[in-house]
Every structure is written in structure tokens, then in C-alpha cells.
Backbone bond lengths (Angstrom), bond angles and torsions (degrees), N, CA, C in turn:
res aa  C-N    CA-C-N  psi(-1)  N-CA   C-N-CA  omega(-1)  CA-C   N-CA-C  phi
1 X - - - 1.450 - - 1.524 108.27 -
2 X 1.182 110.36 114.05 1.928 125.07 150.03 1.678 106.87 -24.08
3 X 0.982 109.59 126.46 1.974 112.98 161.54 1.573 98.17 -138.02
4 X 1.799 103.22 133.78 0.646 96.30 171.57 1.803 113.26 -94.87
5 X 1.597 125.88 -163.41 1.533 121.44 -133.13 2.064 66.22 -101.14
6 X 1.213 128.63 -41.04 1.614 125.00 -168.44 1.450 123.15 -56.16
7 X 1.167 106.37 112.61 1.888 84.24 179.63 1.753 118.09 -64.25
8 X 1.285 111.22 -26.13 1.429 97.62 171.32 1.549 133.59 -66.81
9 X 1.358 100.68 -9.54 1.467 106.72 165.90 1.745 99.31 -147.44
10 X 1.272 98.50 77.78 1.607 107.17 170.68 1.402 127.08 -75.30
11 X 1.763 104.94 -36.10 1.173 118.22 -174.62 1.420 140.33 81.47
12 X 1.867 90.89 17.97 1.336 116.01 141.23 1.402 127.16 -84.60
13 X 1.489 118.42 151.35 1.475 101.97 167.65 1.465 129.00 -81.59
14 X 1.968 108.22 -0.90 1.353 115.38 -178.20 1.438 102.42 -156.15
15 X 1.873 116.22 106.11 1.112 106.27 -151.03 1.866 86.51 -106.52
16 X 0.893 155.19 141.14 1.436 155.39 161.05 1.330 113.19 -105.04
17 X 1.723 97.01 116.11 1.393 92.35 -159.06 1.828 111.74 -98.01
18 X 1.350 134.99 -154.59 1.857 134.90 -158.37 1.419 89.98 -67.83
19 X 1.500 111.30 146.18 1.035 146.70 177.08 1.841 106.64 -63.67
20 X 1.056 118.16 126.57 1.223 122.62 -167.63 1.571 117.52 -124.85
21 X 1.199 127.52 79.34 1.568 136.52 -161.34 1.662 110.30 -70.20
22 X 1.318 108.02 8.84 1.721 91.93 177.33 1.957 86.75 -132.71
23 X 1.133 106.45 52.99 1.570 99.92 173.06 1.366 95.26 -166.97
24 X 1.576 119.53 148.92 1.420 122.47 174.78 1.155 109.71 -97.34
25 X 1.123 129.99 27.70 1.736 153.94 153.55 1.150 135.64 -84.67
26 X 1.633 122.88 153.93 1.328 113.08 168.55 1.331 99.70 -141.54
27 X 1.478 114.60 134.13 2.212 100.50 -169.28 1.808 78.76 -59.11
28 X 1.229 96.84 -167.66 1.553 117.93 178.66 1.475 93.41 -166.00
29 X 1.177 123.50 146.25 1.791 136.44 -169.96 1.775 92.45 -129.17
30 X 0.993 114.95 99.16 1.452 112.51 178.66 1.737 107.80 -112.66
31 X 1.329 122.65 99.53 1.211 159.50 -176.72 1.778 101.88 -19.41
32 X 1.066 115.99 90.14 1.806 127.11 179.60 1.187 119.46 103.01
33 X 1.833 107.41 -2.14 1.797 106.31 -173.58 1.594 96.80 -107.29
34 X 1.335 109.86 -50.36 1.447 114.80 -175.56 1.518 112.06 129.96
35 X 1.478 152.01 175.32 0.937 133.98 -147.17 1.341 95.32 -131.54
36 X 1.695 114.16 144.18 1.562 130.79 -159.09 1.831 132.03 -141.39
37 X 0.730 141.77 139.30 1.340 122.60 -143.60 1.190 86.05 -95.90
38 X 1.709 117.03 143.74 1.668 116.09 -173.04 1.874 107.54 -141.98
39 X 1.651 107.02 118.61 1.553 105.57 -166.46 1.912 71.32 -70.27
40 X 1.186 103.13 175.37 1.477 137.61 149.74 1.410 124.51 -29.55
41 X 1.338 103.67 -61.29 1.552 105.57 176.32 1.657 114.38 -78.87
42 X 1.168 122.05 -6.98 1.433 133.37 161.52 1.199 133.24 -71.19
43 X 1.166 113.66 -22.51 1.670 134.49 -163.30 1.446 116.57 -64.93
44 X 1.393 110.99 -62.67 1.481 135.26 -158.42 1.859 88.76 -84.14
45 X 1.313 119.40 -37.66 1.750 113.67 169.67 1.629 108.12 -62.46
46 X 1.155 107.43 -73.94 1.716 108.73 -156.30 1.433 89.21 -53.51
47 X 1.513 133.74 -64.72 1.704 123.45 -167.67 1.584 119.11 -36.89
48 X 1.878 106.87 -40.08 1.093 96.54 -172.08 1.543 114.24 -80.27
49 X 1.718 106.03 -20.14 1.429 110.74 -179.18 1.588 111.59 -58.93
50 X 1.748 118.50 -29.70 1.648 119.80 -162.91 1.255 83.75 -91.98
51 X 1.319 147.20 -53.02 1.381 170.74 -154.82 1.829 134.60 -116.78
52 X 1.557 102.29 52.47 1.598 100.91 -178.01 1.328 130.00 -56.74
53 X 0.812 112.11 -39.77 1.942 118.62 179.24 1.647 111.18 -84.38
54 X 1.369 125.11 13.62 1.201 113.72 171.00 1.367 119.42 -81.38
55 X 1.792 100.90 160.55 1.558 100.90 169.27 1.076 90.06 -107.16
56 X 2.039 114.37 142.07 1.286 130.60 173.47 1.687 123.71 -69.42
57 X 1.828 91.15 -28.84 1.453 102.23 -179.23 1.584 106.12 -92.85
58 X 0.971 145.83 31.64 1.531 161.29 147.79 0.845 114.91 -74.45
59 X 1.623 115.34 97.09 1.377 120.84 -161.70 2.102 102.45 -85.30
60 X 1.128 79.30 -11.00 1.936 91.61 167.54 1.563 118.85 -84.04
61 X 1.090 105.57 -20.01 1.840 111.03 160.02 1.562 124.95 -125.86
62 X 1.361 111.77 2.88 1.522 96.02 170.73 1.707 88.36 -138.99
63 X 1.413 140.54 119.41 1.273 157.70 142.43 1.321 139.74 -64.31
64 X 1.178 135.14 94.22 1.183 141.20 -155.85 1.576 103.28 -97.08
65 X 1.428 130.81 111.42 1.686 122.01 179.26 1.937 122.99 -62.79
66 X 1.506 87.36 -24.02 1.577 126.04 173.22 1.648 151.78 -158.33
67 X 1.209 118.32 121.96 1.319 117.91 -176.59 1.346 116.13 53.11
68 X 1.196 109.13 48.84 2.272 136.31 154.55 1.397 94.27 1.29
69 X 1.732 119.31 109.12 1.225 115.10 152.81 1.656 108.41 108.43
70 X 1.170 105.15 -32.44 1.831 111.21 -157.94 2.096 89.82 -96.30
71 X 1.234 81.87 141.76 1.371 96.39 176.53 1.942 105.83 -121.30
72 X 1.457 116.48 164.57 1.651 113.46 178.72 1.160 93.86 -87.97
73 X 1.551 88.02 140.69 1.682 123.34 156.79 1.174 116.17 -50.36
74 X 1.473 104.80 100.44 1.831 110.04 178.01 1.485 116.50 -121.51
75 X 1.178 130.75 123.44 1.325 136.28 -170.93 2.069 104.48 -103.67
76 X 1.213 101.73 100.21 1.706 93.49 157.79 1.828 122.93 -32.60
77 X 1.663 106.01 108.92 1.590 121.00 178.98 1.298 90.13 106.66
78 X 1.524 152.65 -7.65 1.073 123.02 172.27 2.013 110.60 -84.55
79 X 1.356 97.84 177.71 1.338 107.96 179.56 1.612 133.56 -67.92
């Protein structure tokens, strides 16, 4: 698969974008909806909700910009 160099039209259907250590988030760019901040336990729902028949481990439909899989360390009461 072609990608282009833009993340808004990368040409994944689930682009996950840099790893962000002071947020328990990760944006997520999900291909025709627009891009959304996603804890961990959210991820694998909303993709499959925009996207049912995907494979997650398809590195041709789900793109990670950094560190595949890992989400930030977020503690309930922090900032």
C-alpha cells in the first residue's frame, strides 16, 4: 500500500498518532470520521465500531507513528 507523506490523508484506515507521556490519550485519525482522543480501553471498541472487519495487527490498516500498542501511563488525580 501507497502512503501518502500527510497524516490526514495517509491512507490508513487507523492512523495513531506520537506517543504523548503527559496525557492518558492517544489522538487516533480514523479514516472518514476525523481524529479523536482514545484512553486504551477505548481503542479496540470505537475502531471496530467505524471499522468491523479490520485486522488490528495489519500494519497496512492500523499505523502506529510510535511505540505499537503502548499507551501513557495515566494515574486517576493526576494532571
Amino acid at each position: 500500500m501507497e502512503h501518502a507523506t500527510n497524516r490526514d490523508d495517509s491512507g490508513y484506515p487507523v492512523y495513531v498518532e506520537s506517543f504523548d507521556s503527559d496525557s492518558r490519550y492517544r489522538r487516533v485519525r480514523l479514516r472518514g470520521v476525523g481524529c479523536e482522543p482514545l484512553e486504551k480501553e477505548e481503542f479496540v471498541p470505537r475502531v471496530r465500531q467505524v471499522f468491523p472487519g479490520i485486522d488490528l495487527d495489519d500494519p497496512d490498516q492500523v499505523h502506529w507513528a510510535d511505540r505499537p500498542g503502548q499507551w501513557p501511563r495515566w494515574h486517576p488525580g493526576e494532571a
